[in-house]
SEROKOL-244974 format. One line per 4 residues: number of its first residue (from 1); their letters; for each residue x, y, z of C-alpha. Coordinates in steps of 0.2 Angstrom, whole numbers, plus 5000, padded with zeros to 4 digits. Layout:
REM SEROKOL-244974
NUM	a	X,Y,Z | ...
REM end
This chain:
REM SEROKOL-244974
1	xxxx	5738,5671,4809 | 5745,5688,4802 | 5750,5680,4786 | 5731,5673,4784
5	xxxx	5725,5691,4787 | 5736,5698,4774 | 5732,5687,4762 | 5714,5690,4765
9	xxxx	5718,5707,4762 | 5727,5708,4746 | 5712,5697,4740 | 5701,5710,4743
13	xxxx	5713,5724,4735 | 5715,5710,4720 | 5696,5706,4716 | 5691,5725,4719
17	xxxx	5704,5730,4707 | 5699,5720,4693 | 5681,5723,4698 | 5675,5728,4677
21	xxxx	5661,5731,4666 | 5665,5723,4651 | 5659,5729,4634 | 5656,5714,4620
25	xxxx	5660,5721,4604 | 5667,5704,4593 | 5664,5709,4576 | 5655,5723,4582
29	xxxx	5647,5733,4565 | 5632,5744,4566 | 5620,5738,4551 | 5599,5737,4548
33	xxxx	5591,5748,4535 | 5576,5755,4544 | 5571,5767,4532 | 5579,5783,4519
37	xxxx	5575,5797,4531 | 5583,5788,4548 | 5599,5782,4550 | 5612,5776,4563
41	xxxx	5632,5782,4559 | 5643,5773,4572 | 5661,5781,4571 | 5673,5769,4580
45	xxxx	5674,5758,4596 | 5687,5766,4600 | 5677,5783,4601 | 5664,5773,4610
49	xxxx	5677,5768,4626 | 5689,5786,4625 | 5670,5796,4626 | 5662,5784,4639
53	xxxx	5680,5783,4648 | 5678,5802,4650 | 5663,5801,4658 | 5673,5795,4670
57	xxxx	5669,5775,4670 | 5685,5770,4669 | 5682,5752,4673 | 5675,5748,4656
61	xxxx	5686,5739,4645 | 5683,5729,4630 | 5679,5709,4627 | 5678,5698,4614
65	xxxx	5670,5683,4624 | 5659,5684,4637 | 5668,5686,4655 | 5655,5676,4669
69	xxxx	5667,5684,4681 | 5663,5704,4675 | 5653,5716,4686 | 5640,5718,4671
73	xxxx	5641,5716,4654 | 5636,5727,4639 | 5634,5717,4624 | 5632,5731,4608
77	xxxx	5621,5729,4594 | 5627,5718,4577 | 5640,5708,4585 | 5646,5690,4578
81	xxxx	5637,5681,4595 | 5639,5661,4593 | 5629,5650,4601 | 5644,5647,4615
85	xxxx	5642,5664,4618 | 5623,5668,4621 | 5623,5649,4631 | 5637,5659,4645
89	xxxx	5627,5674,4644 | 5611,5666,4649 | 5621,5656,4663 | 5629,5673,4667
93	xxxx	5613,5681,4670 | 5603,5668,4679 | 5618,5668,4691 | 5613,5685,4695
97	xxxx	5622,5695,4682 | 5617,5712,4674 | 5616,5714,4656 | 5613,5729,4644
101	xxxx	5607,5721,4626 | 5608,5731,4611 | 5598,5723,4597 | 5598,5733,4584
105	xxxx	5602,5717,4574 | 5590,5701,4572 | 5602,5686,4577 | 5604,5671,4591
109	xxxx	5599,5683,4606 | 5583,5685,4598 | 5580,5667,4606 | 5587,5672,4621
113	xxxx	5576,5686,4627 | 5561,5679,4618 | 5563,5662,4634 | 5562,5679,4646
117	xxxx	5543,5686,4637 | 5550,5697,4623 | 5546,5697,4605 | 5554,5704,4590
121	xxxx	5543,5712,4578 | 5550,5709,4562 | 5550,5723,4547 | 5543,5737,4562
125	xxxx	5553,5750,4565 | 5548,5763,4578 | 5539,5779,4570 | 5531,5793,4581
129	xxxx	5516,5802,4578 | 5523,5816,4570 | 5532,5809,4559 | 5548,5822,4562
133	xxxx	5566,5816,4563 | 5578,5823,4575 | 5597,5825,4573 | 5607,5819,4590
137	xxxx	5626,5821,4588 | 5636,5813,4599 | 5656,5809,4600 | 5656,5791,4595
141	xxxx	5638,5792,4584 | 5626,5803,4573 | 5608,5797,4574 | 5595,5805,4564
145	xxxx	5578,5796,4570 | 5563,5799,4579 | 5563,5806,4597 | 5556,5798,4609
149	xxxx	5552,5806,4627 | 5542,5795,4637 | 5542,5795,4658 | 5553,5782,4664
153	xxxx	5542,5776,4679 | 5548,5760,4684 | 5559,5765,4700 | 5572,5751,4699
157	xxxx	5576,5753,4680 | 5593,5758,4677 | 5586,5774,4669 | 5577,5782,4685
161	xxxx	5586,5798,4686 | 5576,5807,4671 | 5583,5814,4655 | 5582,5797,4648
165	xxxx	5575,5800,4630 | 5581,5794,4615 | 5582,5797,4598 | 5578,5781,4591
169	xxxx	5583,5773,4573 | 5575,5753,4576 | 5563,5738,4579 | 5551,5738,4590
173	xxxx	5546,5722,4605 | 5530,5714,4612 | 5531,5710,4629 | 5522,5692,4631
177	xxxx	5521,5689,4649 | 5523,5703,4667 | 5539,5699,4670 | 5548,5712,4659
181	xxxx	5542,5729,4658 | 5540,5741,4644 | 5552,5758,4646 | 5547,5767,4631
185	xxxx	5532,5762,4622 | 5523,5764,4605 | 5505,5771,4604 | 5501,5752,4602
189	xxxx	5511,5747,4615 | 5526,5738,4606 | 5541,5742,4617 | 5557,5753,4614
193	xxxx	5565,5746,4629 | 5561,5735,4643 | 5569,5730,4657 | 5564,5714,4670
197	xxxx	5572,5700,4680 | 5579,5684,4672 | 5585,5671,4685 | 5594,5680,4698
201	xxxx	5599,5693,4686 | 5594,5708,4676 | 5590,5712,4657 | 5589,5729,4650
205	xxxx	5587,5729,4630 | 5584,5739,4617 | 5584,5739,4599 | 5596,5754,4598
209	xxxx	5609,5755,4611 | 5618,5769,4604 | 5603,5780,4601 | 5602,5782,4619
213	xxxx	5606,5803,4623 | 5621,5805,4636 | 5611,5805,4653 | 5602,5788,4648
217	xxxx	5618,5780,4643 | 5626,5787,4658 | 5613,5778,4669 | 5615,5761,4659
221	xxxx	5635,5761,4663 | 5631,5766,4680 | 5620,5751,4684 | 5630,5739,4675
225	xxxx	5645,5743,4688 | 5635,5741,4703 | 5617,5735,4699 | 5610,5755,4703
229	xxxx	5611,5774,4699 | 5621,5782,4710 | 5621,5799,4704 | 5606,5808,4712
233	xxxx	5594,5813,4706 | 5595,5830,4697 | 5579,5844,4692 | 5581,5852,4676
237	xxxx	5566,5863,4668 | 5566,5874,4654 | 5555,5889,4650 | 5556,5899,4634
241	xxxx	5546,5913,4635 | 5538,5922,4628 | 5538,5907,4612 | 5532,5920,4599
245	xxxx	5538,5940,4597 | 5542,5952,4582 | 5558,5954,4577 | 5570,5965,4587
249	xxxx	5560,5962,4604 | 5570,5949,4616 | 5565,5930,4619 | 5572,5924,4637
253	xxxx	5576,5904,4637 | 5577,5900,4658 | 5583,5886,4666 | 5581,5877,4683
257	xxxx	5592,5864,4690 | 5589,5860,4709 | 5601,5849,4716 | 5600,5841,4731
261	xxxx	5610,5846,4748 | 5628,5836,4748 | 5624,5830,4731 | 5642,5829,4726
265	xxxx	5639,5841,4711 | 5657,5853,4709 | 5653,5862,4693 | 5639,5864,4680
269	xxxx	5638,5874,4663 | 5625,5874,4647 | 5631,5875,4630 | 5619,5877,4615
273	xxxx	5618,5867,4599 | 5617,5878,4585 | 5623,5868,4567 | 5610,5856,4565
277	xxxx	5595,5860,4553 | 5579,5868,4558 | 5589,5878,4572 | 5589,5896,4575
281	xxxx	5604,5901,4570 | 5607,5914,4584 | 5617,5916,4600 | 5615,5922,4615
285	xxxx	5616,5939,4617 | 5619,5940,4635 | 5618,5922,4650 | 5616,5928,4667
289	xxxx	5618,5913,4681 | 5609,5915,4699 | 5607,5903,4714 | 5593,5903,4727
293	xxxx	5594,5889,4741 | 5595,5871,4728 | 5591,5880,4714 | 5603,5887,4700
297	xxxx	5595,5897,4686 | 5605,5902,4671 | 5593,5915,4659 | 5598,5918,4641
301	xxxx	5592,5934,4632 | 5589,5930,4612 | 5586,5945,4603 | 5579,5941,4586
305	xxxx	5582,5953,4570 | 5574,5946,4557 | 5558,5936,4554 | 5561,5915,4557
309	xxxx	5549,5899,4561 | 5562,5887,4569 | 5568,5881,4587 | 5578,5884,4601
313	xxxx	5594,5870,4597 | 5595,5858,4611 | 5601,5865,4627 | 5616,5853,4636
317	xxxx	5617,5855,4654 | 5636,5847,4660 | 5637,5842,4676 | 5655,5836,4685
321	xxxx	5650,5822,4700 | 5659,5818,4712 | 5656,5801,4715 | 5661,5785,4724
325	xxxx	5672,5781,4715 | 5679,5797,4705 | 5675,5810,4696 | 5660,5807,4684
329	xxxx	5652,5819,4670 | 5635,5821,4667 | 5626,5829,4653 | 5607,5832,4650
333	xxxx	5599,5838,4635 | 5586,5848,4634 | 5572,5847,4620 | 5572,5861,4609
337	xxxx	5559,5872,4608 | 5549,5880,4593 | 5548,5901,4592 | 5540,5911,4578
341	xxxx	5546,5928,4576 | 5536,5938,4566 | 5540,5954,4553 | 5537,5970,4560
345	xxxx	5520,5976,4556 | 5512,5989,4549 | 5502,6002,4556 | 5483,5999,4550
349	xxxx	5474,6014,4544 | 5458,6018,4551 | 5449,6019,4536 | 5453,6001,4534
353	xxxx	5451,5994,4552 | 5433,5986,4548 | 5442,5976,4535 | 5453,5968,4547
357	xxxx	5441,5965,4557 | 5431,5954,4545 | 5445,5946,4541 | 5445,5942,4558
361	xxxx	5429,5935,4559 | 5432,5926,4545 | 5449,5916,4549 | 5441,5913,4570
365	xxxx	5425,5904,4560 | 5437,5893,4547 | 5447,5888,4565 | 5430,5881,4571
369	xxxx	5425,5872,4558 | 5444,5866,4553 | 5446,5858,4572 | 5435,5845,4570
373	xxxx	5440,5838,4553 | 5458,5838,4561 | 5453,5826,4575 | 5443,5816,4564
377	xxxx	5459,5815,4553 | 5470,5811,4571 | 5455,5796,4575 | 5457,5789,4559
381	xxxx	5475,5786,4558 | 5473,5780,4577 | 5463,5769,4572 | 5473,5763,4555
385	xxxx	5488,5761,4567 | 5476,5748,4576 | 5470,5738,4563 | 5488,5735,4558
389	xxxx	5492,5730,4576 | 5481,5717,4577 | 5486,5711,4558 | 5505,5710,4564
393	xxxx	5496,5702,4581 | 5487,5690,4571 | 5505,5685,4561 | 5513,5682,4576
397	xxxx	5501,5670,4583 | 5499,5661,4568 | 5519,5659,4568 | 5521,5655,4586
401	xxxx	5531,5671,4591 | 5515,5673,4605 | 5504,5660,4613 | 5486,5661,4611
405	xxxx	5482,5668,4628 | 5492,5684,4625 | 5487,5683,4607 | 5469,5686,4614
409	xxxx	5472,5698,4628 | 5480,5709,4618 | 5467,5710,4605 | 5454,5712,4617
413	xxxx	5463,5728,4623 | 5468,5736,4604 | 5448,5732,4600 | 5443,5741,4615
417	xxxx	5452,5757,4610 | 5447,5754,4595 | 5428,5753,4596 | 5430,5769,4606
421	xxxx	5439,5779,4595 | 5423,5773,4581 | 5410,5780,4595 | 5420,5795,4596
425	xxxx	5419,5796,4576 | 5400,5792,4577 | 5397,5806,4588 | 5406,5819,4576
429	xxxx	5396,5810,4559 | 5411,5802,4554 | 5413,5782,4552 | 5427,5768,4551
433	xxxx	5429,5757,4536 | 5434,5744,4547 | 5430,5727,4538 | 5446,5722,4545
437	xxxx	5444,5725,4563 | 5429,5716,4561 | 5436,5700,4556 | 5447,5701,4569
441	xxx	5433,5703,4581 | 5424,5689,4575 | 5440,5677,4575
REM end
């Protein structure tokens, strides 16, 4: 019976060993134009592996057919899938496999994760608010798109240990039924990524794998090994303050991270990222680092010389791991944050000072009466982005991308808001042109 044991045992040591996640990359070639001012520059799949490698996942290793027997698989965005492929991906994962799906790319997995509830929304690129691009640079990409910085709150998503943003340069989803869930969203609810079960396995997607920052791809490749995040979970919070002084007087940007007791954290440093555009182009002029009980604070003293309207460059917080199963690295980037540092001023003479003060008065009385012409202006694009939700809605239903039943449940709730927003406009002696969401209405 020795020899039985034994062998039992080098089984073990065998399949461990060649326990993998495995990275599908055949014919792998980022492509989509999703507008001039946004664009996705992948430098190599090689860079990809050496930087995620780094991290310290050393069990990843490229494929160029789907492997049923891999740990998890991570299929990236453009790739020449055949229909042999996507039929032993969906077998993979209703056997209980876990999948990362990059779909930056309309093609065959399109069908695939439309049988699980999800949509494509053809020709819709993600667009915040705002309207303003950020720059993420990253050893294997350079994204410039729009950030997005919604609260991951679903618990068992492989992005659960915050810091999970992205700067994102794709389409948008509509989730058709309650088994997949939205992890970032639009305004109208159109989904960034989503996340859900599929038989016996998982699905995370997203129309743009790659624009993920560090910490959320970090998370991805974690799950993918073993179906969780193991690295804990880390606070970080950043005050600058004050966000607005006169030129030679200091600015102190503080940072907090708290780690948990046995966490497994060995070393930790912050870096600044200077040499993108709309940064302030100045350094530190002194970084002092303190520790009391879980919490580490690292202070950095800017001392401003001239006057400037810009931000505070992104600040990278590095954190070596010592996990399971290594050494791991860590990195969460923090937001930049907008300062104005004003000219010097000049001392007033007294003989002027009632000038100054009208002027005052004068600017205080335009704020008022600005204010409410801005939120009427805020309403009414609300309210545009609306109408056009329900148009694409109403293409979709007319094309069979969504039954009639979601078709309606979703209008119902765009119309609600909607109405709202046109009370809120009635109250302030403002109204809607909104022949459009009247036909809707009436359909």
């Amino acid at each position: 019976m020795r020899w039985l044991g034994a062998v039992l045992t080098a089984l073990i040591i065998i399949s461990s060993a060649s326990a993998y996640v495995e990275i599908y990359a055949k014919g792998f070639s980022y492509k989509g134009n999703f507008g001039n001012l946004t664009y996705v520059h992948v430098k190599s799949l090689q860079a990809i592996l050496d930087t995620w490698q780094a991290w310290g996942f050393t069990n990843i290793s490229v494929g160029y057919s789907i492997d049923p027997h891999a740990d998890g698989i991570l299929v990236l965005g453009c790739t020449e899938m055949d229909k042999s492929d996507v039929e032993v991906l969906e077998k993979y994962i209703e056997n209980g496999g876990r999948v990362a799906l990059d779909l930056h790319c309309p093609g065959p997995l399109d069908a695939l994760i439309t049988k699980y509830g999800v949509v494509r929304n053809a020709d819709e690129p993600y667009k915040s608010d705002a309207g303003i691009t950020m720059h993420m640079s990253l050893p294997y990409v350079d994204v410039v798109g729009y950030p997005v910085t919604s609260e991951i709150t679903i618990a068992n998503s492989p992005m659960s240990t915050g810091y999970t943003g992205m700067t994102y340069v794709g389409p948008t989803f509509t989730i058709t039924n309650d088994r997949m869930m939205p992890l970032f969203a639009t305004p109208t609810d159109k989904a960034i990524a989503f996340f859900g079960p599929a038989g016996k396995g998982y699905i995370f997607g997203t129309g743009c794998l790659l624009c993920s920052n560090q910490m959320l791809m970090a998370n991805i490749l974690d799950w993918l090994d073993n179906g969780r995040v193991d690295f804990p979970k880390v606070s970080i919070t950043r005050t600058v303050h004050p966000q607005s002084v006169v030129a030679g007087n200091p600015i102190y940007d503080e940072i907090k991270i708290t780690v948990p007791k046995n966490a497994g954290i060995i070393d930790l440093s912050l870096d600044y990222l200077y040499n993108e555009k709309g940064y302030c182009k100045m350094n530190p002029a002194v970084s002092t680092k303190s520790q009391s009980g879980d919490t580490i604070t690292i202070v950095s003293k800017f001392i401003p010389e001239q006057a400037m309207n810009c931000k505070l460059g992104p600040a990278v917080v590095s954190m070596t791991w010592d996990g399971p199963n290594g050494k791991y690295l860590r990195k969460a980037v923090l937001e930049p944050v907008p300062i104005v540092v004003a000219a010097p001023s000049i001392p007033l003479q007294k003989s002027n000072w009632p000038y100054y003060v009208g002027a005052a008065i004068i600017l205080a009385l335009a704020a008022v009466f600005t204010y409410p012409r801005m939120k009427a202006r805020k309403l009414k694009r609300r309210a545009k982005a609306l109408k056009e939700a329900m148009h694409d809605l109403r293409k979709q239903l007319m094309t069979q991308q969504i039954t009639e039943d979601i078709y309606k449940q979703l209008l119902q709730k765009y119309l609600a808001e909607y109405n709202e927003i046109r009370a809120e406009l009635k109250e302030m002696g403002q109204e809607l042109t909104d022949e459009k969401g009247k036909q809707q209405q009436r359909r």
